[in-house]
C-alpha positions in Angstrom: 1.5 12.8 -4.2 0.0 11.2 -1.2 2.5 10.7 1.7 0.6 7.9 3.2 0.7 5.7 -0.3 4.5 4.9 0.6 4.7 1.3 3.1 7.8 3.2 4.5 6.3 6.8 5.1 2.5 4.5 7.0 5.5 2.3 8.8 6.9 5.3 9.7 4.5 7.9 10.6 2.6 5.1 12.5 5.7 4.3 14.7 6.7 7.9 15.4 2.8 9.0 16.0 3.2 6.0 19.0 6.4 7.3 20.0 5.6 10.5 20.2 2.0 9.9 21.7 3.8 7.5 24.5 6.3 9.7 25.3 3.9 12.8 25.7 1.3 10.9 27.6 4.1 9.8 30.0 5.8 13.3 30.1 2.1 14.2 30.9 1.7 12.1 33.9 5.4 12.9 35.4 4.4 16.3 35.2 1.0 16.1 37.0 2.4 13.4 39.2 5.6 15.4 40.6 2.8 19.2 40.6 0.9 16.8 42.5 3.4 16.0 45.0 4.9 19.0 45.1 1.3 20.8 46.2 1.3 17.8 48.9 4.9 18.8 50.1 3.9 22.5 50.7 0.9 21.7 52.3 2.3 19.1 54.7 5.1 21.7 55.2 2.4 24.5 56.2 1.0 22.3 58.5 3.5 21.0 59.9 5.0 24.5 60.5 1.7 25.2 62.1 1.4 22.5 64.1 5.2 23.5 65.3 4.7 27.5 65.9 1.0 26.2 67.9 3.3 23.7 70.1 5.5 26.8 70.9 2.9 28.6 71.8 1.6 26.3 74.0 5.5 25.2 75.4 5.7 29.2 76.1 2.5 30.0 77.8 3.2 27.3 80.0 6.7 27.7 81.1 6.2 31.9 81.2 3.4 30.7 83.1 4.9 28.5 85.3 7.9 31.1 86.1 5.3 33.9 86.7 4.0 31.4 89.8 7.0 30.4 90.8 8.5 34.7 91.0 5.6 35.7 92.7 5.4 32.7 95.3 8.9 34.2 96.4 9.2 34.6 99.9 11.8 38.1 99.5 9.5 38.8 96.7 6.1 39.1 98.5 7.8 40.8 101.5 9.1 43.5 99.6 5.9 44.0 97.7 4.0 44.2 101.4 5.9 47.2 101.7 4.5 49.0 98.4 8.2 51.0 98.3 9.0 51.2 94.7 12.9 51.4 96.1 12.8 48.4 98.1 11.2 46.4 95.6 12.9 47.3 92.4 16.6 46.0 93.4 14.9 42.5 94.1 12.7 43.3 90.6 16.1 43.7 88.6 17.5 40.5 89.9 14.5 38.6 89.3 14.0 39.8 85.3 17.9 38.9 84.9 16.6 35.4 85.6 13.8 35.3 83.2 15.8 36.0 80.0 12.7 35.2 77.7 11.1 38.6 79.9 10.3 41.9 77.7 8.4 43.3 80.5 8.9 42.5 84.4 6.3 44.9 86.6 5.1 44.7 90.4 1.9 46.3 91.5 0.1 47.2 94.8 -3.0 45.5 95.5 -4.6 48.8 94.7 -3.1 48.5 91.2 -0.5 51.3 91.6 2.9 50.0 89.7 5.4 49.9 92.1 8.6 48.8 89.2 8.4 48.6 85.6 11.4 47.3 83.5 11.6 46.3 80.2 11.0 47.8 76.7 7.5 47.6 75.9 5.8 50.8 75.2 2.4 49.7 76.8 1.0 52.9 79.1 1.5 52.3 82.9 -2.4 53.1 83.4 -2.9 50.6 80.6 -0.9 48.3 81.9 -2.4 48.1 85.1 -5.8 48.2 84.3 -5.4 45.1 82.1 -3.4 43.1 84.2 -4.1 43.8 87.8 -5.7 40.7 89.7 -7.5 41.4 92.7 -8.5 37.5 92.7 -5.9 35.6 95.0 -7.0 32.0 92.8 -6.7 34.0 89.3 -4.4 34.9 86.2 -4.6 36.8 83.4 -3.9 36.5 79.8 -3.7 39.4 77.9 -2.7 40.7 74.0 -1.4 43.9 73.6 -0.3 45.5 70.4 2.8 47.1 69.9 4.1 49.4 67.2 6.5 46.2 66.0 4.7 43.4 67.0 2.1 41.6 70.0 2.8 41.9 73.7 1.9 38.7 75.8 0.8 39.9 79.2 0.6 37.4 82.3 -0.2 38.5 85.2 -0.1 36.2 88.6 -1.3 37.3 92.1 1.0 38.0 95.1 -0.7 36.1 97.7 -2.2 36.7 99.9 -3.8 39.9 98.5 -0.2 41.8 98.6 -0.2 42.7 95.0 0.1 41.5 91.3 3.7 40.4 88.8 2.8 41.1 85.5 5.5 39.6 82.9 5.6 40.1 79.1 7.1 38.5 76.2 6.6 40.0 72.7 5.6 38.9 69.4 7.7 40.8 67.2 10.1 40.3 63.7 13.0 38.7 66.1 10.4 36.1 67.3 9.2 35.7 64.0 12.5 35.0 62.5 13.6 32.4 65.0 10.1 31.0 64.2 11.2 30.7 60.5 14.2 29.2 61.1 12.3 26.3 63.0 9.7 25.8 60.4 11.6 26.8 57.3 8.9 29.4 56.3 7.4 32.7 56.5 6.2 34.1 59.8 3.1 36.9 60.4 2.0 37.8 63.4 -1.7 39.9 63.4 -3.9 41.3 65.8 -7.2 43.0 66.0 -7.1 43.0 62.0 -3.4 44.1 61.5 -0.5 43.0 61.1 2.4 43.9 63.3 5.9 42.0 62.7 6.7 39.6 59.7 9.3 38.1 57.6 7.9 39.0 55.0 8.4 43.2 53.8 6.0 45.6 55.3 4.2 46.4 51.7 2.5 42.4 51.8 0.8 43.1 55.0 -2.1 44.8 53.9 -3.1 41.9 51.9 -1.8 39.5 54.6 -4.4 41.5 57.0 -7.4 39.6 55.7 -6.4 36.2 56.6 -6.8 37.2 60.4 -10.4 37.0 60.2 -10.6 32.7 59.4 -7.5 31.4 61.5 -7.5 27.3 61.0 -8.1 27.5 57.6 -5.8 26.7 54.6 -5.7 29.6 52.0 -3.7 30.7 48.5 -2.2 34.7 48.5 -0.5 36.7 45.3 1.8 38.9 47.5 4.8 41.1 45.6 4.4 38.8 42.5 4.8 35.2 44.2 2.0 32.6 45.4 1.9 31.3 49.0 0.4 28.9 50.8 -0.8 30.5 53.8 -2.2 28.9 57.0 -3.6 30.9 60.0 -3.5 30.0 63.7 -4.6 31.1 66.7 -1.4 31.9 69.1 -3.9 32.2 72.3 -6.7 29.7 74.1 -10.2 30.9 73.4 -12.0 34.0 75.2 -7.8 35.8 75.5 -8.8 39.3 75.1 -7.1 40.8 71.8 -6.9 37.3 70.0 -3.2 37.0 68.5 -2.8 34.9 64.9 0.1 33.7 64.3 0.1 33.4 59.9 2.6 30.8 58.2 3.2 31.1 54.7 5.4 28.9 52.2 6.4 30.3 48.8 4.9 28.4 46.3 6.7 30.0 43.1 10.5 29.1 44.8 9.0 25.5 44.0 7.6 26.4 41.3 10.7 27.7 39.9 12.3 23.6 40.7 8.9 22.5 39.0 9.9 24.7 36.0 13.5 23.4 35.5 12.5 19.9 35.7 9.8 20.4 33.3 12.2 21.9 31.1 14.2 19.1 32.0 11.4 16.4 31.2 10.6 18.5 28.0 14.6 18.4 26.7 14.4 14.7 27.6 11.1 14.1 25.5 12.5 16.2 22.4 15.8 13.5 22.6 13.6 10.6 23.2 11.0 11.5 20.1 14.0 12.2 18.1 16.1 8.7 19.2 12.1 7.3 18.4 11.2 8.8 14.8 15.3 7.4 14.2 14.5 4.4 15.4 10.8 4.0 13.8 13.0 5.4 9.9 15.1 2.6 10.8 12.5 -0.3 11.4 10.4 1.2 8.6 13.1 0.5 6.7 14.0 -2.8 7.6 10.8 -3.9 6.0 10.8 -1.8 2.8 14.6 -2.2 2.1 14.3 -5.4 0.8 10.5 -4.7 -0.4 12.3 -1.9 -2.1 15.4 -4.4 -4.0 12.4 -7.0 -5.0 10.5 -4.1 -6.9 13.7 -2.7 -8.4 14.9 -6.2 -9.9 11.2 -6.4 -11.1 11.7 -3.1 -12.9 15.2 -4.2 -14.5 13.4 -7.4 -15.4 10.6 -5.4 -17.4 13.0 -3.2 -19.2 15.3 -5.9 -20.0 13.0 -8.7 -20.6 15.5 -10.8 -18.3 13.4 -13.1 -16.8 16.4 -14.9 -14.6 17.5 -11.8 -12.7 17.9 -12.8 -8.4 17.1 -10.5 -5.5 20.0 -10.3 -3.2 19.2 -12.3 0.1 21.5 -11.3 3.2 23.3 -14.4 4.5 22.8 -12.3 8.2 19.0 -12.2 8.6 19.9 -10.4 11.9 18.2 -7.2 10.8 16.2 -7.5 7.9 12.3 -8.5 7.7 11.9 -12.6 7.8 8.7 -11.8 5.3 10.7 -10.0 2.6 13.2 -12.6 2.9 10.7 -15.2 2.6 9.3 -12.9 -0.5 13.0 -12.7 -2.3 13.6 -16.0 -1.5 11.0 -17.5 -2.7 11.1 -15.0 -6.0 14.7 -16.6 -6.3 13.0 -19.8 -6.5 10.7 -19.0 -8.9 13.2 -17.0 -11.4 15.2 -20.3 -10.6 12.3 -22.4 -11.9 11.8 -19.9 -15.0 15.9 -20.1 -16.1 15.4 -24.0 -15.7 12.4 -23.6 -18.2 13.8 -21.2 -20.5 16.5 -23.4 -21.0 13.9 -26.4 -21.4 12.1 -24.5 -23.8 15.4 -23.2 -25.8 16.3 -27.1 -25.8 12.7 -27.9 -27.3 12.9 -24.8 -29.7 16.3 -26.0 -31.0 15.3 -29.5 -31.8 12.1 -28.1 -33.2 13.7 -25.8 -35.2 16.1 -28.5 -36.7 13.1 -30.3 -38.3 12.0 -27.1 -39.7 15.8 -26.8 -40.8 15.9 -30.1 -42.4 14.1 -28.6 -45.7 16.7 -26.1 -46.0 19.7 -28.7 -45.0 18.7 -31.1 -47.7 18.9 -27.9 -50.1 22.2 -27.1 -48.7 23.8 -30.6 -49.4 21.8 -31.2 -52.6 23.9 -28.4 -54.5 27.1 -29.6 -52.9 26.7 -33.2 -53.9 25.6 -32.2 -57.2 29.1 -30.7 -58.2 30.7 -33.1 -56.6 29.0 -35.3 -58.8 29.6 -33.4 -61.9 33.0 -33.5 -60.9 33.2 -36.9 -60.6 31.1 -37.7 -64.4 33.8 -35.5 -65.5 36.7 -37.6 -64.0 35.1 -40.9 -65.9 35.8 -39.0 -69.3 38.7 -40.8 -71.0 39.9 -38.1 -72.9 39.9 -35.8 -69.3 42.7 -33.8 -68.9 45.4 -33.1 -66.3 43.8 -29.7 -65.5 40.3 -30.7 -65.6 41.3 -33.5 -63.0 42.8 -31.0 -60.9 39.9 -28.8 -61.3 37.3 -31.7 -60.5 39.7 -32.6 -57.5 39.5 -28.7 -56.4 35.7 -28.7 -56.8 35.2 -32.2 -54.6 37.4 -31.0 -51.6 35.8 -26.9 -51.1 32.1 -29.1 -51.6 33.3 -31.1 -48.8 34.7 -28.7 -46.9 31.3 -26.9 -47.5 29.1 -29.8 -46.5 31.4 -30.7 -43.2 31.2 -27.0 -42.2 27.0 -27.3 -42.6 27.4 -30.6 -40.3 29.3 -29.1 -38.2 26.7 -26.0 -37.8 23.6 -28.5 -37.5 24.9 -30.4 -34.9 26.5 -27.7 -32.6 22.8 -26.1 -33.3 21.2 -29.2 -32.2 22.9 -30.6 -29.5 23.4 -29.0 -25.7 26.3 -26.7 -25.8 28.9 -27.7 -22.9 30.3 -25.1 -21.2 33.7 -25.2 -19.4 33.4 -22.1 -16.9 37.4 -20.5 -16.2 38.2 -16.9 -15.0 38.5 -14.8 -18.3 38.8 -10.9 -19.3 36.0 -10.0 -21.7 38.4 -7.1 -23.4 41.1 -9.4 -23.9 38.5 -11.5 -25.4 37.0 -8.8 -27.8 40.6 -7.9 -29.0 41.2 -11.3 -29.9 37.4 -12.0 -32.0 38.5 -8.3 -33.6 41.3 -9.9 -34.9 40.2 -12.9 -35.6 37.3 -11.3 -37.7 39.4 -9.1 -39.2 42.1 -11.4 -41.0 41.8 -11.5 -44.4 41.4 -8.9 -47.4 38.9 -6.9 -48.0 37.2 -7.2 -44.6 36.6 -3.6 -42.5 38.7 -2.7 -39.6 37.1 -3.2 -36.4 37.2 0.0 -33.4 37.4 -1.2 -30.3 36.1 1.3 -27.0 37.0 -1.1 -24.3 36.2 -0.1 -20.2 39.0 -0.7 -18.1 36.3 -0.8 -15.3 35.0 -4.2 -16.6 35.7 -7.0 -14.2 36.7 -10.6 -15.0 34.1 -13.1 -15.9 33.9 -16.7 -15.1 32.5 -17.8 -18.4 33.6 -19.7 -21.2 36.4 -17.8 -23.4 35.9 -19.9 -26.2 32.5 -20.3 -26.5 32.0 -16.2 -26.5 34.8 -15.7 -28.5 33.1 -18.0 -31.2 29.9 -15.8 -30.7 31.4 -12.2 -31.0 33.1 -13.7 -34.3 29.9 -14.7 -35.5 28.6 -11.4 -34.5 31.6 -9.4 -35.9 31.6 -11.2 -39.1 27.4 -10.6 -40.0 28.8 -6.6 -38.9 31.5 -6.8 -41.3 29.3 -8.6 -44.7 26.8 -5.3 -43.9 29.2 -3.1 -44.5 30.9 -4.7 -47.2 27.1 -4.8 -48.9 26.3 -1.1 -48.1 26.1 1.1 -51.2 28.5 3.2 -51.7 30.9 2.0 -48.6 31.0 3.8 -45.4 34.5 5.4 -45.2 36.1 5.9 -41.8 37.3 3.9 -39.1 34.2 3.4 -37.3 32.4 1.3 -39.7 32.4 -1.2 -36.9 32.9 -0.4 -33.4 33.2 -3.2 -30.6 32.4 -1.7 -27.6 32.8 -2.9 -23.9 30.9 -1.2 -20.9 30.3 -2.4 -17.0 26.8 -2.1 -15.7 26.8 -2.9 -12.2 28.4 -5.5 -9.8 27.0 -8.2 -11.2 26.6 -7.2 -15.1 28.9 -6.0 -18.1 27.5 -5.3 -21.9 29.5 -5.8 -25.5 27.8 -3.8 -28.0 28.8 -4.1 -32.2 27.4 -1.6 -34.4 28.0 -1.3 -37.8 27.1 1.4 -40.5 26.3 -1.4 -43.3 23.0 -2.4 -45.1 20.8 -2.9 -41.8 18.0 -5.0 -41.4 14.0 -4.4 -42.8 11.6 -3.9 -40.0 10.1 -7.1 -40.8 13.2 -9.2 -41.4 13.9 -7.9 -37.5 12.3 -10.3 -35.6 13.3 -13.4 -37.3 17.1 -12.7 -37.0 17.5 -15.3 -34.9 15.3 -18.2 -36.5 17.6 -20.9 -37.5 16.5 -21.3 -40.9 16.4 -17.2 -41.7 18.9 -15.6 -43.7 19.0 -12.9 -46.1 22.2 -13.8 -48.1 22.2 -16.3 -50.8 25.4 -18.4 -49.4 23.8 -18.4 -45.6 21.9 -21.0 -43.5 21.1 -18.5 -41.0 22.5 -21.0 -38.1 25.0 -18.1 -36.7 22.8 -15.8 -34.7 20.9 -18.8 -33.7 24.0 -20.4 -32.5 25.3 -17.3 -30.9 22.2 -16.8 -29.4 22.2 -20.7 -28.0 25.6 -19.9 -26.5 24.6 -15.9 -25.1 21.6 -17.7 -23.3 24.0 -20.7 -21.9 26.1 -18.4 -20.2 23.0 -16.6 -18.7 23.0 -13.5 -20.9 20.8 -11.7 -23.0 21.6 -10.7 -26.9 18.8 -8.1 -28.7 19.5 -6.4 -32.2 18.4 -3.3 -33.3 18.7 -1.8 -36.8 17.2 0.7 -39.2 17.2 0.1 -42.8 20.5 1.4 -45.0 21.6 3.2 -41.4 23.5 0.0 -39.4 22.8 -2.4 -36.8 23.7 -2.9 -32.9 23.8 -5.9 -31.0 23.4 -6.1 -27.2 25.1 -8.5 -25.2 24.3 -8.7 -21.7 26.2 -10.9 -20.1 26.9 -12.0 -16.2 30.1 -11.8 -14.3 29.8 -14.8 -12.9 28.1 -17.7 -15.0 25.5 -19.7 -13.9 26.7 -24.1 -13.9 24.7 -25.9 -16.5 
């Protein structure tokens, strides 16, 4: 079977296919949007870290600059430093390097580059020392990188004027420095020299591999270190031509946002699943706006082909709210036309019956001719002087059942010919099959009727009368068949009435009987007005019955096999259509 052949399952899959194809495409576009702007966040954030650490440096070489002038432009300093006595000038030394807390090195040469204090931490030789830093230049500084074992010394040196000496200061570079640099820029701090790297946040096994970003400072990179991706972004920490060029590294963690890309992703993908499910819900639902009522128009069609019920209705909502306005249009206007096919059945039933009466009137006038013709006799017999008492009482018996017989074949013609009126009350169909049992029942000879009667059948507005004269009729043909079966059926089910509801707006009476039956042939005529079978008939019973069925908007059908019995169907509504 081909899924697509169904309205509902194209409706559907077409709606959910856009559902889910808007919701991915928009999931899609989130996603690369917020990546996007996440990548632009880290590498604002690494530049602007950058930008920070680069205004430090230049903040710091200015003001260790500026203190190194103003030290060594000290009158008690230069005086002392004339001396070149290590122990005069190392109390004013200590005092001095209290003053410039920022200081990791605080050292005083002689203008022949002997070091006449040293204080501070640094492990840089004192030959080393002075050999770098010494200034024989009154008008010069110097600027120079040393590496540690934990981190890059910064060495300034400033002149003793006039030609009394040299104050060399130095501040390092090392993991304290580079933590307070990561707390300013809320990243990872490196700090590299001469190809290696010498203090970090980050642990010592990354800086192999953080090594090679020394060689291109001023250029943006991406580095796998310990499992995690970085942004990194190299600077130079020193003016250009500093011997031992210092770079200063800053790196931001690109899986930690990542990790927030990941949950919201998983967040957006959660979100999507909902929203496709809430979608393909919603698209079942609209599909099924529009095939619901596609769905009740093909069903009545099928009940209408089985039953050959022409006058069946669709349901209409009376709230349109939600339900398709084209498949109301449809049932409505399918209303209309079983409307206008009732209307010409009962036209046609009107013509049929007045057409059948002059077809009748051949068999009338042979009904009448053989009552008036005893009644005659009767009569001739009457004139006879020599009649009798009892054959006067006999002629008088014979005129008055004649009569009787021809007022009860008036009687027949003209409720055959003219419109039945109906008058529509609330009535209980088992009530009314006990009471046409009984009625069909009295007299001798005459089988005894079963009834099987639902207590599930509602009340009909109908008229009691007028089906209590048809199941009579329909009773009494049951009860002649058996009565003309050869031998008798025995039992108690001869005839069974029975009573069944089948649906909200239907109920059934079904009488079967175990008598002679009906010849294949003789089976479609049953309800001709002029058919009958039995000598003493005018076959006007079914056809009234079935005149009096159809006026109450039912449906009576007979079905019957030869020396086995007949049923007859009676469909009929709950509620009776008004003539």
């Amino acid at each position: 079977m081909n899924a697509f052949s169904s309205l509902t399952n194209r409706i559907f899959f077409a709606t959910a296919l856009l559902a889910v194809l808007s919701i991915s495409v928009a999931v899609y576009v989130v996603n690369r949007a917020v990546t996007r702007r996440a990548d632009q966040e880290i590498q604002r954030g690494i530049d602007e870290a950058a930008k920070l650490v680069d205004q430090y440096r230049k903040f710091s070489f200015e003001a260790f600059g500026r203190d190194a002038r103003f030290v060594a432009d000290l009158p008690v300093l230069k005086a002392a430093t004339a001396e070149r006595d290590p122990a005069t000038v190392t109390p004013i030394a200590i005092e001095y390097q209290s003053q410039l807390t920022n200081a990791d090195l605080f050292a005083i040469a002689d203008n022949t580059g002997r070091l006449l204090v040293r204080l501070g931490i640094s492990d840089v030789p004192d030959e080393a020392l002075a050999a770098a830093t010494i200034v024989h230049n009154a008008a010069a500084e110097r600027d120079v990188f040393w590496p540690e074992q934990h981190g890059v010394l910064l060495l300034k040196s400033v002149p003793i004027s006039p030609d009394i000496g040299t104050l060399i200061l130095g501040v390092s570079l090392d993991r304290r420095q580079a933590e307070y640099f990561k707390q300013l820029t809320n990243s990872d701090i490196a700090f590299g020299v001469n190809g290696a790297i010498k203090a970090s946040t980050l642990p010592e096994n990354t800086w192999p591999e953080l090594s090679t970003l020394l060689a291109h400072p001023g250029s943006s990179s991406h580095i796998r270190l310990n499992g995690e991706d970085y942004q990194a972004f190299p600077t130079a920490l020193a003016p250009p031509g500093v011997s031992g060029q210092p770079v200063g590294i800053v790196l931001r963690s690109q899986t930690e946002q990542l990790v927030f890309l990941r949950q919201l992703h998983q967040q957006l993908a959660a979100i999507a699943v909902v929203a496709v499910l809430v979608a393909i819900l919603f698209s079942y639902a609209i599909a099924r706006t529009v095939t619901r009522p596609l769905g009740a128009i093909t069903t009545t069609m099928r009940e209408m082909a089985a039953s050959g019920d022409l006058t069946r209705r669709i349901p209409v909502p009376a709230n349109p709210r939600w339900h398709d306005e084209d498949a109301r249009l449809l049932a409505t206007t399918f209303n209309a036309l079983t409307g206008s096919i009732e209307r010409f059945q009962r036209e046609a039933t009107q013509r049929e019956r007045l057409s059948s009466l002059g077809r009748l009137s051949t068999v009338i006038a042979h009904e009448i001719r053989n009552p008036l013709m005893i009644i005659k006799t009767a009569l001739r017999s009457l004139r006879r002087e020599e009649a009798t008492h009892e054959h006067v009482g006999s002629a008088a018996r014979d005129i008055d059942e004649e009569v009787t017989r021809l007022n009860r074949i008036v009687t027949e013609v003209l409720d055959f010919a003219r419109p039945i009126k109906f008058d529509l009350a609330p009535a209980s169909l088992n009530a009314l099959a006990e009471d046409a049992a009984r009625a069909a029942s009295a007299g001798d000879g005459h089988a005894a009727v079963r009834l099987d009667l639902d207590p599930e059948v509602p009340p009909l507005r109908t008229d009691g009368e007028r089906l209590r004269q048809a199941l009579v009729n329909v009773l009494g043909n049951a009860m002649q068949a058996v009565a003309a079966a050869s031998p008798a059926p025995n039992g108690g089910d001869a005839i069974r009435l029975r009573t069944v509801r089948l649906d909200s707006r239907h109920v059934a009476v079904m009488v079967a009987d175990r008598g002679v039956g009906i010849a294949p042939e003789d089976l479609p005529r049953v309800f001709d007005p002029y058919f009958t079978t039995r000598r003493t008939g005018t076959g006007i019973g079914l056809a009234i019955t079935r005149n009096i069925i159809e006026g109450l908007g039912g449906r009576i059908t007979v079905s019957s096999e030869r020396d086995r019995g007949t049923e007859v169907r009676i469909e009929l509504p709950v509620d009776a259509p008004m003539a």
